[in-house]
C-alpha positions as CSV (number, residue, x, y, z in Angstrom):
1,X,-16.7,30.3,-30.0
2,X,-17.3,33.2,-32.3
3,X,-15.1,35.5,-33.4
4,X,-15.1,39.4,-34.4
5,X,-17.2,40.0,-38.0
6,X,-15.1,40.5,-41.1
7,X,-14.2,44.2,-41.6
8,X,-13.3,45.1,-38.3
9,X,-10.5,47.0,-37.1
10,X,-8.1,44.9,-38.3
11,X,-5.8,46.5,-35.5
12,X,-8.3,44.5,-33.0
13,X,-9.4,41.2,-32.7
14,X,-12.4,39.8,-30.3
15,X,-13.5,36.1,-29.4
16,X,-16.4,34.8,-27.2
17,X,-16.6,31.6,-25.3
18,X,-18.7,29.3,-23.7
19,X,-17.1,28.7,-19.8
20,X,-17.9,25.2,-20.0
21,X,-16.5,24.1,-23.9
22,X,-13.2,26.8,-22.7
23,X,-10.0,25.4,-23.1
24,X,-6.8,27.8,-21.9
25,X,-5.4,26.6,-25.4
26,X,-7.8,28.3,-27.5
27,X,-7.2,31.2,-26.1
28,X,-3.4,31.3,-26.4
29,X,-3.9,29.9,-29.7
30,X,-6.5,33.1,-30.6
31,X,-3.5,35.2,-29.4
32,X,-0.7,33.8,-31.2
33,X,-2.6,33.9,-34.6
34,X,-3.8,37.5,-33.9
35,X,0.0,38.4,-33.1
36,X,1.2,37.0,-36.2
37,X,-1.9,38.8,-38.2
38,X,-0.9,41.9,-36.2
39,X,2.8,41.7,-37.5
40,X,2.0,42.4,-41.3
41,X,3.0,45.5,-42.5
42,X,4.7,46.4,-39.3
43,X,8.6,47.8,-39.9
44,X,9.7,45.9,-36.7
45,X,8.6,42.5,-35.5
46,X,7.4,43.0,-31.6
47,X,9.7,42.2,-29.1
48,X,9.6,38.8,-28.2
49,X,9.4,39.5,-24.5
50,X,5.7,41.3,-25.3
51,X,4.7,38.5,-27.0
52,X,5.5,36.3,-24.3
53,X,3.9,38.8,-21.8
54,X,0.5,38.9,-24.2
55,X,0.4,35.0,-23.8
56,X,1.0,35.0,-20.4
57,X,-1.7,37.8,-19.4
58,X,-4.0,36.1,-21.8
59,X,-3.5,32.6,-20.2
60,X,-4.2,34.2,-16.7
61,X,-7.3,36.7,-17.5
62,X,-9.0,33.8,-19.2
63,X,-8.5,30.8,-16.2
64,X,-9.4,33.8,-13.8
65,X,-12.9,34.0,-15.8
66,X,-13.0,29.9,-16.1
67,X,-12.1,29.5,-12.4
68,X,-14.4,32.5,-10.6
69,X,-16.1,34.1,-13.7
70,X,-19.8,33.0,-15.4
71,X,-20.7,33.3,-19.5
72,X,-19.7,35.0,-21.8
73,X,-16.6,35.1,-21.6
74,X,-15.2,37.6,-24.1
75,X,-11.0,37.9,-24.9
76,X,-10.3,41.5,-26.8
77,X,-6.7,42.1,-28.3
78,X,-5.7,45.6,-29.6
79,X,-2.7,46.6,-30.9
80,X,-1.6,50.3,-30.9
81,X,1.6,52.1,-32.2
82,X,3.1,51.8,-28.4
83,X,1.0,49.1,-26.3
84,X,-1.0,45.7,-26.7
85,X,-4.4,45.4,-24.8
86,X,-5.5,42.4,-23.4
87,X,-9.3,42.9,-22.0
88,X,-11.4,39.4,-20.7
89,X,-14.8,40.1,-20.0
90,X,-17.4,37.9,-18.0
91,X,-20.2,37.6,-17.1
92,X,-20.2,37.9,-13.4
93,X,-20.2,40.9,-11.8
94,X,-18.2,40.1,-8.7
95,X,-15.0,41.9,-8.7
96,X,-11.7,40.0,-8.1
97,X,-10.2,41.0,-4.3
98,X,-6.7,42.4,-4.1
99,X,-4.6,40.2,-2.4
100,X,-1.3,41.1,-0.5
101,X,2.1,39.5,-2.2
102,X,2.8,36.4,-0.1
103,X,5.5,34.2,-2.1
104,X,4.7,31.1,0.6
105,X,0.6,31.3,-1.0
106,X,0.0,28.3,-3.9
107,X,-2.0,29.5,-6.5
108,X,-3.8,33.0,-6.6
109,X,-1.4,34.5,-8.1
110,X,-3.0,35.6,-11.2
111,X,-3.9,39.2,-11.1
112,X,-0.4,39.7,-9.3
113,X,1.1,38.4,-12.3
114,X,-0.8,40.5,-14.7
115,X,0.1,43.3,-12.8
116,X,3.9,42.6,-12.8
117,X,3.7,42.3,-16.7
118,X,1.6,45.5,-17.7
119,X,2.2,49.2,-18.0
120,X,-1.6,49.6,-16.6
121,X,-4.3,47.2,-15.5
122,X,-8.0,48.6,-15.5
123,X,-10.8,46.4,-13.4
124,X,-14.4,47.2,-13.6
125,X,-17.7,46.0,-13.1
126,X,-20.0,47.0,-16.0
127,X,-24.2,46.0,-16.1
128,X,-23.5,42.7,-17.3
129,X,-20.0,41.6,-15.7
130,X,-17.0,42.6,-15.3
131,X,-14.4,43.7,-17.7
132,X,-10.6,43.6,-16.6
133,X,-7.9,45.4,-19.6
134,X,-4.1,45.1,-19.5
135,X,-2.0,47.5,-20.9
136,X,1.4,45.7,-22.3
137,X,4.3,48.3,-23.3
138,X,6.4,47.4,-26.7
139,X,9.4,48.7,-25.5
């Protein structure tokens, strides 16, 4: 795992892992401490229903890139005066396929879910991977 230098924005926050030595929890964990980081000096706490959504979008980017993606995997958190960003990177470049809402399907539910909890969700292929961004509204 290594994580953004010192001096950077401190408004964003970036990690890189290993697929193999990834666990889900490290990556919630990453987001929860950069939340709390993200709260000082703030006049109002975020909504606790964004920082639910951050966890959840975070938790389903990152087993998306364990379960289908290929190394590095990169998680990116931004925060902005009106949104928080969630961006996963991998290394493969094979885009995920839109699926149709079908509530009897188990499992592949992810991006669906992303979807449901984001102002905006970007998905593209870059030289070396992908790159998939959600935009979470504070209010």
């Amino acid at each position: 795992m290594r994580r953004a230098p010192d001096g950077a924005d401190p408004r964003t926050a970036s990690v890189r892992y290993r697929r193999e030595a990834l666990r889900i929890a490290d990556a919630r964990l990453f987001a929860a401490e950069y939340l709390t980081r993200s709260q000082r000096g703030r006049r109002s706490p975020l909504p606790e229903n964004v920082s639910e959504a951050v966890h959840l979008v975070v938790s389903e980017l990152i087993t998306n890139a364990v379960k289908y993606g290929a190394d590095p995997i990169e998680l990116t958190l931004s925060l902005t005066d009106d949104s928080v960003t969630v961006t996963v990177r991998d290394g493969d470049t094979m885009l995920p396929a839109p699926r149709s809402t079908d509530p009897a399907r188990v499992g592949q539910h992810g991006l669906e879910i992303v979807a449901a909890l984001s102002q905006a969700v970007d998905v593209r292929r870059e030289p070396s991977g992908k790159r998939i961004t959600a935009r979470i509204a504070l209010g």
